[in-house]
PyMOL commands that place a pseudoatom at each C-alpha (Angstrom):
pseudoatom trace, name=CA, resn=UNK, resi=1, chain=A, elem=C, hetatm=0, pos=[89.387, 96.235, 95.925]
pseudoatom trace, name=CA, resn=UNK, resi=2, chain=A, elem=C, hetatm=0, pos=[86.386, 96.909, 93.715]
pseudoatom trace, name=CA, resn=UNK, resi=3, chain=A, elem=C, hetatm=0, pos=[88.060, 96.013, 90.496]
pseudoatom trace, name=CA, resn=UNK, resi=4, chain=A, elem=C, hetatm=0, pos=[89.695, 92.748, 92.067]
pseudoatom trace, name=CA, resn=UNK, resi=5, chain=A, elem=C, hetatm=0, pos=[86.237, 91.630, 93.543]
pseudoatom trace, name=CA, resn=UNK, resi=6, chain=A, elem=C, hetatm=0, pos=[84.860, 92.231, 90.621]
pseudoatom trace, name=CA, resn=UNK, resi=7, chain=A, elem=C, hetatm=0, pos=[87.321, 90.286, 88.598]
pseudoatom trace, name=CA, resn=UNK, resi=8, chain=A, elem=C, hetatm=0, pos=[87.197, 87.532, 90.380]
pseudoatom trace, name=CA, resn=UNK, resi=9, chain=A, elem=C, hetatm=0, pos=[83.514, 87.061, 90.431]
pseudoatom trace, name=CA, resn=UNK, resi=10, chain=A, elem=C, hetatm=0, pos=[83.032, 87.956, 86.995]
pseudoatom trace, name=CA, resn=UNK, resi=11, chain=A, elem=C, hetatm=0, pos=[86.391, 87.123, 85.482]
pseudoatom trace, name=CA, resn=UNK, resi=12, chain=A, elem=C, hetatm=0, pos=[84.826, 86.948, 81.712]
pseudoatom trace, name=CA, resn=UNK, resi=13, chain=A, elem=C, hetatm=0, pos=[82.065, 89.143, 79.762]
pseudoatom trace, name=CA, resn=UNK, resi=14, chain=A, elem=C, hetatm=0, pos=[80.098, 85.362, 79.324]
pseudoatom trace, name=CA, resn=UNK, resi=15, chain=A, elem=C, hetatm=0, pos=[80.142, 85.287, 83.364]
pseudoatom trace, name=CA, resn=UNK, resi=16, chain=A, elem=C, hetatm=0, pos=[78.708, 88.706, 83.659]
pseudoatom trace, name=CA, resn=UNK, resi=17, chain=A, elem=C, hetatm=0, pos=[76.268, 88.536, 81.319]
pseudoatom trace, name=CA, resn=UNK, resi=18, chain=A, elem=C, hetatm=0, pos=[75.105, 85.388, 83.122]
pseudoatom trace, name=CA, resn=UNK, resi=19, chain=A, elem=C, hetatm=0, pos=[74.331, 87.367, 86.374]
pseudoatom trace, name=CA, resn=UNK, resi=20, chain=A, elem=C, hetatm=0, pos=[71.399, 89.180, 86.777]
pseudoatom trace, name=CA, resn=UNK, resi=21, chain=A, elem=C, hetatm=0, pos=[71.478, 92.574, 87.211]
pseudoatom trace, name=CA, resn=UNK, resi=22, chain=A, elem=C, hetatm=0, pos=[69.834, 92.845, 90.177]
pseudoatom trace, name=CA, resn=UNK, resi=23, chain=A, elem=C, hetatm=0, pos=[73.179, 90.228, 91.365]
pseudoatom trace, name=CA, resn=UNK, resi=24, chain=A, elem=C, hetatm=0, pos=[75.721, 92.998, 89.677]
pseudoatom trace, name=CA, resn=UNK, resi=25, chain=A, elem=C, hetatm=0, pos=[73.595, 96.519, 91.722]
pseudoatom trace, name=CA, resn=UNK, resi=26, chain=A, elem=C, hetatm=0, pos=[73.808, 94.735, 94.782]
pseudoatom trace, name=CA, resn=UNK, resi=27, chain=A, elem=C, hetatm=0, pos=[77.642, 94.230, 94.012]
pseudoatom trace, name=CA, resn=UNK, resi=28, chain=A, elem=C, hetatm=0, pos=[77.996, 97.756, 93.220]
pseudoatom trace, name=CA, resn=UNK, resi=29, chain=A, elem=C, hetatm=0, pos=[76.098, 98.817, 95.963]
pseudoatom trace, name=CA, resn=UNK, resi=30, chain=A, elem=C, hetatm=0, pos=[77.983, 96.386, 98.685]
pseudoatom trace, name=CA, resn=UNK, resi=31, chain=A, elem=C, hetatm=0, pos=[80.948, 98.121, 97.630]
pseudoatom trace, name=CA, resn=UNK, resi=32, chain=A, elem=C, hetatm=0, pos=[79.998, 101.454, 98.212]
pseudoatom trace, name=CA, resn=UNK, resi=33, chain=A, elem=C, hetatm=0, pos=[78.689, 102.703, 94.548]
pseudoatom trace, name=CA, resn=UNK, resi=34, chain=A, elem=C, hetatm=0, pos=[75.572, 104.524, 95.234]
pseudoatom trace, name=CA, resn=UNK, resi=35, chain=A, elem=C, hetatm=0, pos=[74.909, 107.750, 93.174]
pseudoatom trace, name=CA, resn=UNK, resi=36, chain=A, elem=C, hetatm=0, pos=[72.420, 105.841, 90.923]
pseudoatom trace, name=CA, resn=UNK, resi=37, chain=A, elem=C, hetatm=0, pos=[73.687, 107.748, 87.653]
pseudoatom trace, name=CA, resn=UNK, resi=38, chain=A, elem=C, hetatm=0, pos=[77.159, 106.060, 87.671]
pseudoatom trace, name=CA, resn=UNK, resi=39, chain=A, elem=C, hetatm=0, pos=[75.229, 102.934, 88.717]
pseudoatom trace, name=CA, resn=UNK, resi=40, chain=A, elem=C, hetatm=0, pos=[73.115, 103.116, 85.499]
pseudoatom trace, name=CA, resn=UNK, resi=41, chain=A, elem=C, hetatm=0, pos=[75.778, 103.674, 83.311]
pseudoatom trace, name=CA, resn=UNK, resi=42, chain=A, elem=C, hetatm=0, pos=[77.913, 100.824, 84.564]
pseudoatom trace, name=CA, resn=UNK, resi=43, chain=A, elem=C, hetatm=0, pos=[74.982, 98.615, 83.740]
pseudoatom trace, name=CA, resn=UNK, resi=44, chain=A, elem=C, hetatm=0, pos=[73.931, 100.115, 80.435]
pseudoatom trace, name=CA, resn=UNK, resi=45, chain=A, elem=C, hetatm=0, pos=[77.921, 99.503, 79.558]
pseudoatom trace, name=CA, resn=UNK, resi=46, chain=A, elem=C, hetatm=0, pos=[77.615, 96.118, 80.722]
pseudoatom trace, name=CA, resn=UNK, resi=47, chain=A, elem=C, hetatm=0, pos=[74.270, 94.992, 78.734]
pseudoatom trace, name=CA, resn=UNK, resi=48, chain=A, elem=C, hetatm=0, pos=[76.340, 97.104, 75.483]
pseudoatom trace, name=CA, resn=UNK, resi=49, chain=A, elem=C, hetatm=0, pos=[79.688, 95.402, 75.487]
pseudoatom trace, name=CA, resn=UNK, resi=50, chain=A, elem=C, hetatm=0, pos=[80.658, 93.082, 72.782]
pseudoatom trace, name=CA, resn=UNK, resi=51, chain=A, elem=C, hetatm=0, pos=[83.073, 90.015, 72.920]
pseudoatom trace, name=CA, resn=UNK, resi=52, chain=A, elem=C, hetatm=0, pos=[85.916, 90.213, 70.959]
pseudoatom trace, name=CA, resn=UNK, resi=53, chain=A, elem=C, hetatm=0, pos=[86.152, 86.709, 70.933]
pseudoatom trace, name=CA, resn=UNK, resi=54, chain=A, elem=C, hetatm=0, pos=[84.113, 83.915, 71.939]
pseudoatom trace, name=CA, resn=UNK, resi=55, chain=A, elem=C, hetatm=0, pos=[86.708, 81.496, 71.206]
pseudoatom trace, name=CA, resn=UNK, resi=56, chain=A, elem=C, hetatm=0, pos=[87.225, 78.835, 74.396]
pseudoatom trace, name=CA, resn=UNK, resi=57, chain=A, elem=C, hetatm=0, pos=[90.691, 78.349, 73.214]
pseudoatom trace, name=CA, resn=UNK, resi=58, chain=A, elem=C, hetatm=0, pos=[91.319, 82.285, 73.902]
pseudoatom trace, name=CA, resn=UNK, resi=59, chain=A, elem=C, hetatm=0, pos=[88.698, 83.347, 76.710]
pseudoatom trace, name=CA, resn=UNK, resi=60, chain=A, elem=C, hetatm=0, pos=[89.987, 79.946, 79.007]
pseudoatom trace, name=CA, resn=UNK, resi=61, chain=A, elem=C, hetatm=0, pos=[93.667, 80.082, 79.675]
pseudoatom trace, name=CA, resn=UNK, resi=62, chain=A, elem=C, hetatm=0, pos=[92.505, 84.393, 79.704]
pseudoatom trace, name=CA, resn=UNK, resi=63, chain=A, elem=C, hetatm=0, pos=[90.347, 83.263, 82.631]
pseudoatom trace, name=CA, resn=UNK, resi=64, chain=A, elem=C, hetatm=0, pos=[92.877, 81.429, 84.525]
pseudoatom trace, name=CA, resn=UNK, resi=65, chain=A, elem=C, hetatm=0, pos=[95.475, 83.954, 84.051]
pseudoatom trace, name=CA, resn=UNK, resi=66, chain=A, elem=C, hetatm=0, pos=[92.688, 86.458, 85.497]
pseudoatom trace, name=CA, resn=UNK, resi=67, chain=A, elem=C, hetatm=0, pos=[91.978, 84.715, 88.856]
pseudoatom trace, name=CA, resn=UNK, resi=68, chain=A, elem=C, hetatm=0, pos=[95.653, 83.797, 89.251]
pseudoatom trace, name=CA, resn=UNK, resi=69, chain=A, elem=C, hetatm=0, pos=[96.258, 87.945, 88.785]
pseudoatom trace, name=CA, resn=UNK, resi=70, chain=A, elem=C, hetatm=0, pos=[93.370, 88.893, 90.942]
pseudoatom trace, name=CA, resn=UNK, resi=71, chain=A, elem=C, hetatm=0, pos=[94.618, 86.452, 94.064]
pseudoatom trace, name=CA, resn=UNK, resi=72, chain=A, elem=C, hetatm=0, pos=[98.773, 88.079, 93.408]
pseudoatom trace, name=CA, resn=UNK, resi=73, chain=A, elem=C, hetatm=0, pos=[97.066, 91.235, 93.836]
pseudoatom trace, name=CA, resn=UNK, resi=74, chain=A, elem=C, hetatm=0, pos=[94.784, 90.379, 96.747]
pseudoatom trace, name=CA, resn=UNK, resi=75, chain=A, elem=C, hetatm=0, pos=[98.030, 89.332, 98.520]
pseudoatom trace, name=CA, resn=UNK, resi=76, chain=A, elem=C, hetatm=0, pos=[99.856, 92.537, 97.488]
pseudoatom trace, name=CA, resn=UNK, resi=77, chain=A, elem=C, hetatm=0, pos=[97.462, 94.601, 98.897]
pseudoatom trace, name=CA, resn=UNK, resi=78, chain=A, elem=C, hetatm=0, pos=[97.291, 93.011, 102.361]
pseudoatom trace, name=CA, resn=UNK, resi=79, chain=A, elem=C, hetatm=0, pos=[101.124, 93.664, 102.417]
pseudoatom trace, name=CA, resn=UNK, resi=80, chain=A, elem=C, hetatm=0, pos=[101.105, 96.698, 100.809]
pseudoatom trace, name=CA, resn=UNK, resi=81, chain=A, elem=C, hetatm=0, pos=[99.207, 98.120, 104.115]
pseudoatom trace, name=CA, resn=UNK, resi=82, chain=A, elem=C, hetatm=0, pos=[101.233, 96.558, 106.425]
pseudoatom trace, name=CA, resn=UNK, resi=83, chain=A, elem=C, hetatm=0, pos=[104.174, 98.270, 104.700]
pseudoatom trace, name=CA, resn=UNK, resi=84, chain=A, elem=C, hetatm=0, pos=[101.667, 101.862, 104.851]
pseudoatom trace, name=CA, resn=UNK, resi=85, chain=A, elem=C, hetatm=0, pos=[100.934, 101.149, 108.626]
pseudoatom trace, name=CA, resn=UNK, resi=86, chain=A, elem=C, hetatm=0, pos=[104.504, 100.387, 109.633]
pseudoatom trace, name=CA, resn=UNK, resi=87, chain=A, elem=C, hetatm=0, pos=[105.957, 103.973, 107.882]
pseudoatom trace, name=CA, resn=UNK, resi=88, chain=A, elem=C, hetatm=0, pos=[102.761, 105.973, 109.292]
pseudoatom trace, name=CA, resn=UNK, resi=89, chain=A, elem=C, hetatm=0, pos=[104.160, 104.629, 112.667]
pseudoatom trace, name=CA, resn=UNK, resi=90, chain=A, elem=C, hetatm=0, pos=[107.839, 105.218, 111.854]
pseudoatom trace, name=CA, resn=UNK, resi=91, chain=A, elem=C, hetatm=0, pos=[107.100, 108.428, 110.472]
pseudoatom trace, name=CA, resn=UNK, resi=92, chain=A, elem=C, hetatm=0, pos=[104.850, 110.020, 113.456]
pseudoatom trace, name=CA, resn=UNK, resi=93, chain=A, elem=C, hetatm=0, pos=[108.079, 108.633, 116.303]
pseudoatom trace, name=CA, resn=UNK, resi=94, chain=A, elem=C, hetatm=0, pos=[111.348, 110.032, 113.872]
pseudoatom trace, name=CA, resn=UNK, resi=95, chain=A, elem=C, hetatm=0, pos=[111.980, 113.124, 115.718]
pseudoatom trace, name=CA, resn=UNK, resi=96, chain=A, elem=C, hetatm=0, pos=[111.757, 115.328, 112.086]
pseudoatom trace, name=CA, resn=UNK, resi=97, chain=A, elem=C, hetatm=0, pos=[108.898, 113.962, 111.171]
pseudoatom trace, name=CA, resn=UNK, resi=98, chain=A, elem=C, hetatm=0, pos=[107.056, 117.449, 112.216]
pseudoatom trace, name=CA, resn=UNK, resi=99, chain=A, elem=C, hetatm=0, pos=[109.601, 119.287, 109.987]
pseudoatom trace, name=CA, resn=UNK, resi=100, chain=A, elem=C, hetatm=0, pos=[108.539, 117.480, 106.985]
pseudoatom trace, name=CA, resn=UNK, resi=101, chain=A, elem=C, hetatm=0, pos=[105.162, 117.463, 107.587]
pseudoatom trace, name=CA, resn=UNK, resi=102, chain=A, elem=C, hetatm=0, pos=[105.646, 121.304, 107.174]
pseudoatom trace, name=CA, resn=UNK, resi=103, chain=A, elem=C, hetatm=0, pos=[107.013, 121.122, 104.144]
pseudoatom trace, name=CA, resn=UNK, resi=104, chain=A, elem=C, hetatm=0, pos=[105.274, 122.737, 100.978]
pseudoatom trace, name=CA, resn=UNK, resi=105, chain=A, elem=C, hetatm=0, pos=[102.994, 119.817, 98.972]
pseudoatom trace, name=CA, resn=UNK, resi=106, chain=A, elem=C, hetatm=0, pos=[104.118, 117.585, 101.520]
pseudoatom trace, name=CA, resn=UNK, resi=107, chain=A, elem=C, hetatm=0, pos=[100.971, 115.481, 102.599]
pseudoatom trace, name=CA, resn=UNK, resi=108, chain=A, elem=C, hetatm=0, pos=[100.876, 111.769, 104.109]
pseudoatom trace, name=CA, resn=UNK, resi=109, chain=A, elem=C, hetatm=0, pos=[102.474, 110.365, 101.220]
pseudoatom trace, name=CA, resn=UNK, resi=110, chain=A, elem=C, hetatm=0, pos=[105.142, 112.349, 100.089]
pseudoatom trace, name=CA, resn=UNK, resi=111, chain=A, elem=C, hetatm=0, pos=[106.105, 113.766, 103.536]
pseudoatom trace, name=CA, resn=UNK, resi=112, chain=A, elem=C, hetatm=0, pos=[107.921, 110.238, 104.794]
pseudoatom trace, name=CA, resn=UNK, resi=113, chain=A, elem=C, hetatm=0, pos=[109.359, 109.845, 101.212]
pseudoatom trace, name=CA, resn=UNK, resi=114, chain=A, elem=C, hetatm=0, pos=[111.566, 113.184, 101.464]
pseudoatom trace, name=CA, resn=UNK, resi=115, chain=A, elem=C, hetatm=0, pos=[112.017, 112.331, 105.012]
pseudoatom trace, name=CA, resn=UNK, resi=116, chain=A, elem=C, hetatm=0, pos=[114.181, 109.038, 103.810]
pseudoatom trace, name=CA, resn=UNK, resi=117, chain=A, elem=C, hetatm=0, pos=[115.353, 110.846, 100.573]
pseudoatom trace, name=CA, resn=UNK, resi=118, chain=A, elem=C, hetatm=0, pos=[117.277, 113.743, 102.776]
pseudoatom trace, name=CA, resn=UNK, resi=119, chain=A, elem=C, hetatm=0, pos=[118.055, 111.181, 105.320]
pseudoatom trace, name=CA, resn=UNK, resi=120, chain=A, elem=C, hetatm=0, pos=[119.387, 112.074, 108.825]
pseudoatom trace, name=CA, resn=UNK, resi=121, chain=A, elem=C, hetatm=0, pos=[122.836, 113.065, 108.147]
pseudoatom trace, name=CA, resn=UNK, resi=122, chain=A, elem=C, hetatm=0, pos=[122.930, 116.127, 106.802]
pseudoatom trace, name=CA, resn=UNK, resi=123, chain=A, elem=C, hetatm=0, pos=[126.742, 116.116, 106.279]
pseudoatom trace, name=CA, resn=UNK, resi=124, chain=A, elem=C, hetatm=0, pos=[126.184, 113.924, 103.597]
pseudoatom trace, name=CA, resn=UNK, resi=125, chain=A, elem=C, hetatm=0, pos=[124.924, 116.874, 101.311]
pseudoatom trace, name=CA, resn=UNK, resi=126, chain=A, elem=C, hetatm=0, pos=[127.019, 120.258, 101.995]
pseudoatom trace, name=CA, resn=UNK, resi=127, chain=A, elem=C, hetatm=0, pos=[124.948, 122.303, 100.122]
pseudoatom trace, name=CA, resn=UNK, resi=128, chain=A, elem=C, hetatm=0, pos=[122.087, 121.445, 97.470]
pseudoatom trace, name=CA, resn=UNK, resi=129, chain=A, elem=C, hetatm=0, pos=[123.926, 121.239, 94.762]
pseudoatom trace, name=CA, resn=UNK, resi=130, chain=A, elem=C, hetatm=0, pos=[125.526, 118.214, 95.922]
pseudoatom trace, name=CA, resn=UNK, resi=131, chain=A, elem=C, hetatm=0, pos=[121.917, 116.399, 97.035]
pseudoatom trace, name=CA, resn=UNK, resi=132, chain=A, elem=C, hetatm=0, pos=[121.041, 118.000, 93.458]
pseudoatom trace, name=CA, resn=UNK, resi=133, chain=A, elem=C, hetatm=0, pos=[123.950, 115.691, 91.675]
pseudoatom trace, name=CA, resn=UNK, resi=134, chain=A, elem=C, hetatm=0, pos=[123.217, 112.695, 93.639]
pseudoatom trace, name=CA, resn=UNK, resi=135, chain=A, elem=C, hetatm=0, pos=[119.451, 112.607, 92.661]
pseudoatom trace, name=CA, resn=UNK, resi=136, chain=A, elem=C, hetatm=0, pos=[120.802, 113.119, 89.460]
pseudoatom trace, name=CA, resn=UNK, resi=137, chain=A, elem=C, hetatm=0, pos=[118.787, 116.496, 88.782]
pseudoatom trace, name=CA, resn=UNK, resi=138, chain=A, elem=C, hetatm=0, pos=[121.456, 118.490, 88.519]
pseudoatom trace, name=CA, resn=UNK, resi=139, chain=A, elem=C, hetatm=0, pos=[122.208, 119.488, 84.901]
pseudoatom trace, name=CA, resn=UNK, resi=140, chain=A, elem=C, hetatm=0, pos=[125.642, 117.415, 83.384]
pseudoatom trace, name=CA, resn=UNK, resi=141, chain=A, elem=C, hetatm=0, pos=[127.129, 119.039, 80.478]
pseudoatom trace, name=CA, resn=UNK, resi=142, chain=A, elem=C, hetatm=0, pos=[129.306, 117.199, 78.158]
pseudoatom trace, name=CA, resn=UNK, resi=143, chain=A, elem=C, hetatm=0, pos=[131.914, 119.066, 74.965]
pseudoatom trace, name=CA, resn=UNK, resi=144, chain=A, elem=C, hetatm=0, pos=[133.112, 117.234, 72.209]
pseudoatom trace, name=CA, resn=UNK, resi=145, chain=A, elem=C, hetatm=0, pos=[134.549, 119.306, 69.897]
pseudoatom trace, name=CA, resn=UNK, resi=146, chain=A, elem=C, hetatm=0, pos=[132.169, 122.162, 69.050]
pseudoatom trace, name=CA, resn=UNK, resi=147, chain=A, elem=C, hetatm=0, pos=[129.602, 120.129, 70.508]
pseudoatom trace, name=CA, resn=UNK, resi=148, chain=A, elem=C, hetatm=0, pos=[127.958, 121.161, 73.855]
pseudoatom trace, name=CA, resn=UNK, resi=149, chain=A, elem=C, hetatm=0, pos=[124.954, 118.968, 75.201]
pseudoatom trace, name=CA, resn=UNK, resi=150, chain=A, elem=C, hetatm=0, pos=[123.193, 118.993, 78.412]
pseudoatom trace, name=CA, resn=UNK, resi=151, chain=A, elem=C, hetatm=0, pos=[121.177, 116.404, 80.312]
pseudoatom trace, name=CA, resn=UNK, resi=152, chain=A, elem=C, hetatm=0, pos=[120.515, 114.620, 83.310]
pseudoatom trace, name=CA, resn=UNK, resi=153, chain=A, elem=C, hetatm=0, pos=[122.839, 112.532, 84.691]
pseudoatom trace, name=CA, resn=UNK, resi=154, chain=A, elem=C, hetatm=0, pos=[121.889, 108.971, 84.292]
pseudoatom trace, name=CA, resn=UNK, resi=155, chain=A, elem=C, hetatm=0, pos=[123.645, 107.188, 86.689]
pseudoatom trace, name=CA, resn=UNK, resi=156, chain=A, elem=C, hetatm=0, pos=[121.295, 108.411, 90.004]
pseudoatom trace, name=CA, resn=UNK, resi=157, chain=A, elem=C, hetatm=0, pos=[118.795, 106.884, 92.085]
pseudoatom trace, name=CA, resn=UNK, resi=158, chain=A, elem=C, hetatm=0, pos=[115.263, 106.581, 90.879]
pseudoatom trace, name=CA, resn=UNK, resi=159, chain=A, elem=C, hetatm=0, pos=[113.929, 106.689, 94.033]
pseudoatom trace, name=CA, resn=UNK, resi=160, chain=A, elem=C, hetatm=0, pos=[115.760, 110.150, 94.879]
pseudoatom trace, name=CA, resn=UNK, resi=161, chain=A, elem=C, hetatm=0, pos=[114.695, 111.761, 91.678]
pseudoatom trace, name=CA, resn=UNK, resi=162, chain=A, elem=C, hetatm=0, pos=[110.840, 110.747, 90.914]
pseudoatom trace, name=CA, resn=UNK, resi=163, chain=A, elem=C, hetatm=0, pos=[110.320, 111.646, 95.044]
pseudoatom trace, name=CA, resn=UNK, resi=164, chain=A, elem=C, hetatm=0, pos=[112.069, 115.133, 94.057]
pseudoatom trace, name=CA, resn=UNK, resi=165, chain=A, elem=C, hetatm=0, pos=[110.063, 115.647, 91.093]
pseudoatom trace, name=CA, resn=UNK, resi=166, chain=A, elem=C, hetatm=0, pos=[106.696, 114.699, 93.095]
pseudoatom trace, name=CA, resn=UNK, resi=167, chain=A, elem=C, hetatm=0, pos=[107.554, 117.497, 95.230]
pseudoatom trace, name=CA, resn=UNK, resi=168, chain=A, elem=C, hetatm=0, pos=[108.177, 120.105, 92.927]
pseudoatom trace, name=CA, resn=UNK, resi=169, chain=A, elem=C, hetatm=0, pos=[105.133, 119.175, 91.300]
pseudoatom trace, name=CA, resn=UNK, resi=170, chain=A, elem=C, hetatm=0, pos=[103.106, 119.028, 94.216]
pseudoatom trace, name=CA, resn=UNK, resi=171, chain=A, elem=C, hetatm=0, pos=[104.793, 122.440, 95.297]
pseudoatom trace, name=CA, resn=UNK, resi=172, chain=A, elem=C, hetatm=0, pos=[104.117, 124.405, 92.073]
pseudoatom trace, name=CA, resn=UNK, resi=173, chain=A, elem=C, hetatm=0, pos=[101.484, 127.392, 92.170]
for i in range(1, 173): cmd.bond("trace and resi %d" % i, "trace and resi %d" % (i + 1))
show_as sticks, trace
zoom trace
């Protein structure tokens, strides 16, 4: 929210060089930026930055396009945690919910993502190497010839691999 407030009050360098700088602390400091050495050195970047233009015909339509980015965002956001607040409370009532809160490197985040990505039928996945080929992390080879190449298969579900990938990140020592 800092960057979008900030945006949209000073959506130009012209703008923020125009407020004083007692205007842009109080900013700062209304959005919860108080250790005075980052303070300082947001305002000694401010009073340093250069323009790369100062032509109207660039830094206008720029301007528009700004605000009309900064209000799209504004709106995400409000969704975006109504979507976080609705799988918090989905989450905490799905009776394996504890099971994958257990799980290694599974936090708040990732917890109700492998939750969805294993899904509740088990029967769907025999073994791993099956839930390994449909997240499309299990190795594909392919032989022409004399020619042997491995790689990932391509045709899988994004979702499925990047959450599986996240884990094993997150689970790493």
């Amino acid at each position: 929210m800092l960057a979008l407030d900030f945006l949209d009050r000073w959506p130009d360098l012209a703008s923020l060089r125009r407020a004083r700088v007692g205007t842009v602390r109080s900013f700062y400091l209304l959005h919860s930026v108080r250790r005075p050495e980052l303070l300082k050195t947001r305002l000694e970047q401010i009073a340093k930055a250069q323009p790369l233009t100062e032509d109207p015909a660039v830094i206008d339509p720029a301007v528009l396009q700004v605000r009309m980015l900064v209000a799209v965002l504004s709106t995400l956001q409000s969704h975006i945690a109504r979507f976080d607040a609705s799988i918090a409370q989905k989450f905490a009532s799905h009776v394996e919910s504890a099971f994958f809160r257990q799980l290694p490197g599974a936090g708040a985040q990732l917890a109700p993502r492998l939750l969805v990505a294993f899904g509740d039928r088990r029967d769907r996945y025999p073994d791993a190497s099956s839930l390994q080929k449909h997240a499309g992390l299990a190795p594909v080879k392919e032989k022409s010839g004399r020619q042997l190449w491995v790689h990932w298969r391509w045709n899988a579900p994004i979702f499925l691999r990047q959450t599986f990938i996240e884990w094993a990140g997150q689970t790493v020592v």
